[in-house]
C-alpha positions in Angstrom: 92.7 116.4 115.7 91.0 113.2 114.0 87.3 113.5 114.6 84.8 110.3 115.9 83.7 110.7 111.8 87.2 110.3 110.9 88.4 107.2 113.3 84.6 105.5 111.6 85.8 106.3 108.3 88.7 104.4 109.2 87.3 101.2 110.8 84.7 101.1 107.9 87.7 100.7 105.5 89.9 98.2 107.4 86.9 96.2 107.6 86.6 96.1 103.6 89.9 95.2 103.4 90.0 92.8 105.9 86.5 91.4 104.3 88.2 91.8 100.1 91.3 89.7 101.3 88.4 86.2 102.1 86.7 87.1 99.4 86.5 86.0 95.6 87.6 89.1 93.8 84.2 89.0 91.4 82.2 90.2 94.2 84.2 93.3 94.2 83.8 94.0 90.5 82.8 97.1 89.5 79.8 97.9 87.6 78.6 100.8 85.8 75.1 100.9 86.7 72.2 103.8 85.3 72.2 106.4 87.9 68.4 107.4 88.7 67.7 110.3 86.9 66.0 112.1 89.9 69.3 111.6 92.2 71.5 112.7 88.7 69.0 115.5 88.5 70.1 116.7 92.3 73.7 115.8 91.5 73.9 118.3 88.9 72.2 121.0 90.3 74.4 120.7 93.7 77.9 120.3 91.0 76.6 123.6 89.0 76.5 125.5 92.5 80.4 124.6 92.4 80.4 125.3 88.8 79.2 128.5 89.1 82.5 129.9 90.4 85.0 127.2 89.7 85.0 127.6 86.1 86.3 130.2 83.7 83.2 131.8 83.5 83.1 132.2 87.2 86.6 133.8 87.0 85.6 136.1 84.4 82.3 136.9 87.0 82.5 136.4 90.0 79.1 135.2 91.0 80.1 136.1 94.8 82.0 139.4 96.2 85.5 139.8 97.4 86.6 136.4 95.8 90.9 135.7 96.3 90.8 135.0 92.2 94.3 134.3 92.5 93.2 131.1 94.1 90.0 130.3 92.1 92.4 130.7 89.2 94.1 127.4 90.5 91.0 125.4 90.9 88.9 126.4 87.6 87.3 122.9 86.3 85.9 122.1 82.6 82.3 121.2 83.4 82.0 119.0 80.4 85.2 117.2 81.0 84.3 116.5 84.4 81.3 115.0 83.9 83.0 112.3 81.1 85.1 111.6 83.9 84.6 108.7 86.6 83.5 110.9 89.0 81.2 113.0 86.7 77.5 111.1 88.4 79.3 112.2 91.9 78.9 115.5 93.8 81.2 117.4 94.3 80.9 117.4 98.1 80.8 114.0 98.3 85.2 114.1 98.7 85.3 118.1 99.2 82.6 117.8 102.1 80.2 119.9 103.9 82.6 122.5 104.7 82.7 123.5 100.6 78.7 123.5 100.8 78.5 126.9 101.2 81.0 130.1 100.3 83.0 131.3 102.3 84.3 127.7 102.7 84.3 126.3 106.0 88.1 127.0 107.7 90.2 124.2 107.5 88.0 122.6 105.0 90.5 121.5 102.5 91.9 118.9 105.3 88.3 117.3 105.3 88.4 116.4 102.2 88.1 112.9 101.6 90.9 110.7 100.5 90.5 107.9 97.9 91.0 105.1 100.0 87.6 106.3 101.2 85.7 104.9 98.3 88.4 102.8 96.7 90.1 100.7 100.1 90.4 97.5 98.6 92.4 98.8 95.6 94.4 101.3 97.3 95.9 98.6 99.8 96.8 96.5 96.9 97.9 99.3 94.8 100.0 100.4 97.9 102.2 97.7 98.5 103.3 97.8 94.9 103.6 101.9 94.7 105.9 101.7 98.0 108.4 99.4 95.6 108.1 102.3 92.9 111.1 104.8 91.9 109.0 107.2 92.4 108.1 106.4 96.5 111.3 105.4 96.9 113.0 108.8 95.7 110.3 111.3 96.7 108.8 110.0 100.3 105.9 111.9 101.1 105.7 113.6 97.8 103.4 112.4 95.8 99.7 111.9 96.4 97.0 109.6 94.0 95.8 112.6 92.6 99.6 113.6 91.4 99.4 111.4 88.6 95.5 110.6 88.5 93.1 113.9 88.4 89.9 112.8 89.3 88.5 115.6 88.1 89.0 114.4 84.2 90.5 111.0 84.5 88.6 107.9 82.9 89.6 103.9 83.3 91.1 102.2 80.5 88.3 100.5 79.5 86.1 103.2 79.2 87.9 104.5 77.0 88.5 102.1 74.6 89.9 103.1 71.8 93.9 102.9 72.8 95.0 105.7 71.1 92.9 108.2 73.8 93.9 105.6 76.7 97.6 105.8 75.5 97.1 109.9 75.3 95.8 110.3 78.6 97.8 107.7 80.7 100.9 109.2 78.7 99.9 112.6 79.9 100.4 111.5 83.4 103.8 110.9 82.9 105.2 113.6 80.4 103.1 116.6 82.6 106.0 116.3 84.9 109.0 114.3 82.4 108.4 117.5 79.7 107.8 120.3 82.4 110.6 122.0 84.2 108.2 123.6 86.2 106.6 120.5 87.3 109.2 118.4 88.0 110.9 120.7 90.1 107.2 121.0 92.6 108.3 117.2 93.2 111.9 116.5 92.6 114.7 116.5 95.3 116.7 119.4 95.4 119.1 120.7 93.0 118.0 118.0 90.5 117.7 119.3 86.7 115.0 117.7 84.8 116.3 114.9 82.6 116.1 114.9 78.3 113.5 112.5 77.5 114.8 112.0 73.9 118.4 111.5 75.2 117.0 108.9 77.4 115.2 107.0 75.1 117.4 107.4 72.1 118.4 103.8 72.5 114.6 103.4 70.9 113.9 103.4 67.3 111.1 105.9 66.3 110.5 107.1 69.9 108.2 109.7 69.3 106.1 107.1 67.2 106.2 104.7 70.2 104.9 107.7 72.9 101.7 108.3 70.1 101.1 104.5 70.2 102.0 102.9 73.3 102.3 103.6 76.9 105.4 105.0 79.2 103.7 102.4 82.2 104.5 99.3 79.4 108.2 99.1 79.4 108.5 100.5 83.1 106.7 98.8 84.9 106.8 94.8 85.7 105.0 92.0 84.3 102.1 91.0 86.0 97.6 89.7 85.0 97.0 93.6 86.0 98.6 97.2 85.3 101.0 97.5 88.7 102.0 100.7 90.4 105.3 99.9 90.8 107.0 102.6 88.4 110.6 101.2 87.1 113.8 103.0 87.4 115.2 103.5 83.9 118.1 100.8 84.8 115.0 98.2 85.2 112.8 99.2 82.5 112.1 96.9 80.0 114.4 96.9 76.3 113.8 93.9 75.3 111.9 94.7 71.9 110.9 91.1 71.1 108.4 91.3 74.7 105.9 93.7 72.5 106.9 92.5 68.7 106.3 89.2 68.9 103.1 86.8 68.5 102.8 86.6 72.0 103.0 90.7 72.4 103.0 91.5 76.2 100.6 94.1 74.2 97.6 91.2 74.4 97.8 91.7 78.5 98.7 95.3 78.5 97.2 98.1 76.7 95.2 95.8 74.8 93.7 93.4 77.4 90.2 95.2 77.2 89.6 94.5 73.5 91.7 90.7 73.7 88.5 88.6 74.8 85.7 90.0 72.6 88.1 90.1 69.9 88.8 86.6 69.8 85.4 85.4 71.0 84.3 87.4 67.0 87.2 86.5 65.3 88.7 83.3 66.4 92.4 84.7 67.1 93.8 87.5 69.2 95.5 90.0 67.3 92.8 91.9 65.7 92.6 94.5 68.7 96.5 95.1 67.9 95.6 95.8 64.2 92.4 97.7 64.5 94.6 100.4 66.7 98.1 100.3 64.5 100.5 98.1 63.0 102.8 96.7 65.4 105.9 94.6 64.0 105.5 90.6 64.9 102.6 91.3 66.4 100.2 92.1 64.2 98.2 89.7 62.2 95.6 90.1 59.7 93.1 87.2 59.5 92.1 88.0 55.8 95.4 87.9 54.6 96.1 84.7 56.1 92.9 83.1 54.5 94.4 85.0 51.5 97.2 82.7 51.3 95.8 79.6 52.6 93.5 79.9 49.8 96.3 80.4 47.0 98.1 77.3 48.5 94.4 75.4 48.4 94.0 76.3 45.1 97.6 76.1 43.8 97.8 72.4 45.1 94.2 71.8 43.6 95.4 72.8 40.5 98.7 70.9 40.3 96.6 67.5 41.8 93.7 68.8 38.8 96.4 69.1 36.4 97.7 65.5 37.0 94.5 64.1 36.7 93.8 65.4 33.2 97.2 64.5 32.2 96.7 60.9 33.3 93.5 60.8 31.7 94.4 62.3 28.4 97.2 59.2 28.7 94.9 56.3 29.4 92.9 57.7 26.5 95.8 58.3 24.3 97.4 54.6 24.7 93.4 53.2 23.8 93.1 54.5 20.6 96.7 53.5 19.9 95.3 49.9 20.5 
């Protein structure tokens, strides 16, 4: 039965929407702002209450009697990891709820807990209408939550991260947990269906394991488009068209890249520096000191030709004087 807290919840986030869709996207950027250190203080102490059980150390003593370890096995968490995560300045209770305050939990508690829509309405209805195009909504209604893909107990945003070796590792991850796990892909796959090979898929692609260390699955199978979409391509629609990443005009640049693109060419003059700093990627990747490299040997090659004229028509004029 929805509660009054619920239907609330629910009118709070239709009116974000309905107030995102008139407004000018900056005033829905996000910000990573300090988090006072007296509320961080509370956070943490609340979190290690959680921590206490739900972590291997917790399994290996259960802080409270008559624990089901079979189940707090299934929810252990890496304290460390979770709070280098996006959600590490939350608490815990803030999307488990009251009814994990306190041990036992609450009955029925795990259906109160909150979605992600509850924090994140505007995205989620974009992000919707593009996921409902996917393969992966298409084929497996019902399925597959946000949190199949993005755990929000570890996962970080792009440009946190930085460096695009550890985005393409984790974003990567999301994909291959389930692509490279028999296990896993039969939780979510329709019946009967045997997990494809991943190499003999992509054997049309030279070097692929080289490719899945240095760029992302969501690059070739997903669409064009200013931001990352949700809309996962079926193979038969993924993108094979090597030129769209080797070139000068690498999809790359608005891509995996796009958070380094802007301060690299407000410092350097030209874009492809965040492609080289991160790996060498063919037609793509420029490097600005060899080009002044070059453009110096031509100066100076041309200099010393138009130099070596000079003399010579000098050492002429001269010559045909003394003749006289």
């Amino acid at each position: 039965m929805i509660t009054i807290c619920a239907i609330l919840r629910r009118m709070a986030q239709a009116a974000i929407v309905a107030l995102a869709l008139g407004s000018s996207p900056a005033a829905f950027a996000e910000e990573s702002k300090p988090v006072d250190p007296e509320l961080l203080a509370k956070i943490t102490k609340s979190n290690n209450e959680c921590f206490a059980c739900h972590t291997k150390a917790g399994l290996k003593a259960p802080p409270q009697a008559g624990m089901d370890l079979k189940k707090l096995e299934a929810a252990l968490r890496d304290p460390d990891t979770f709070h280098a995560s996006n959600h590490g300045n939350m608490e815990c209770k803030t999307c488990h709820g009251q009814g994990y305050a306190k041990y036992p939990h609450a009955e029925g508690a795990a259906q109160q807990i909150s979605p992600c829509s509850e924090c994140h309405a505007v995205k989620v209805y974009k992000i919707e209408q593009q996921w409902d195009k996917s393969v992966h909504a298409q084929k497996l209604k019902g399925k597959m939550t946000c949190n199949s893909c993005h755990d929000p107990h570890l996962a970080k945003i792009a440009s946190k991260l930085g460096d695009p070796k550890l985005i393409v590792a984790q974003d990567n991850a999301m994909c291959l947990d389930c692509h490279n796990s028999d296990l896993a892909f039969s939780k979510l796959a329709p019946d009967n269906r045997k997990r494809p090979d991943m190499d003999a898929l992509h054997s049309w692609l030279p070097n692929t394991k080289v490719h899945w260390r240095a760029v992302r699955c969501v690059e070739c199978h997903t669409p064009q488009a200013k931001t990352l979409s949700h809309e996962i391509l079926a193979k038969d629609k993924a993108e094979k068209n090597c030129v769209n990443c080797h070139s000068s005009d690498s999809a790359l640049r608005t891509r995996l890249y796009r958070h380094l693109v802007q301060a690299e060419e407000n410092q350097y003059g030209f874009i492809n520096t965040a492609i080289l700093k991160s790996s060498y990627v063919i037609g793509a990747t420029r490097n600005q000191f060899v080009d002044w490299g070059i453009l110096g040997m031509a100066a100076a090659t041309v200099g010393g030709l138009g130099l070596h004229g000079a003399i010579r028509m000098v050492l002429s004029i001269l010559r045909r004087r003394n003749r006289k």
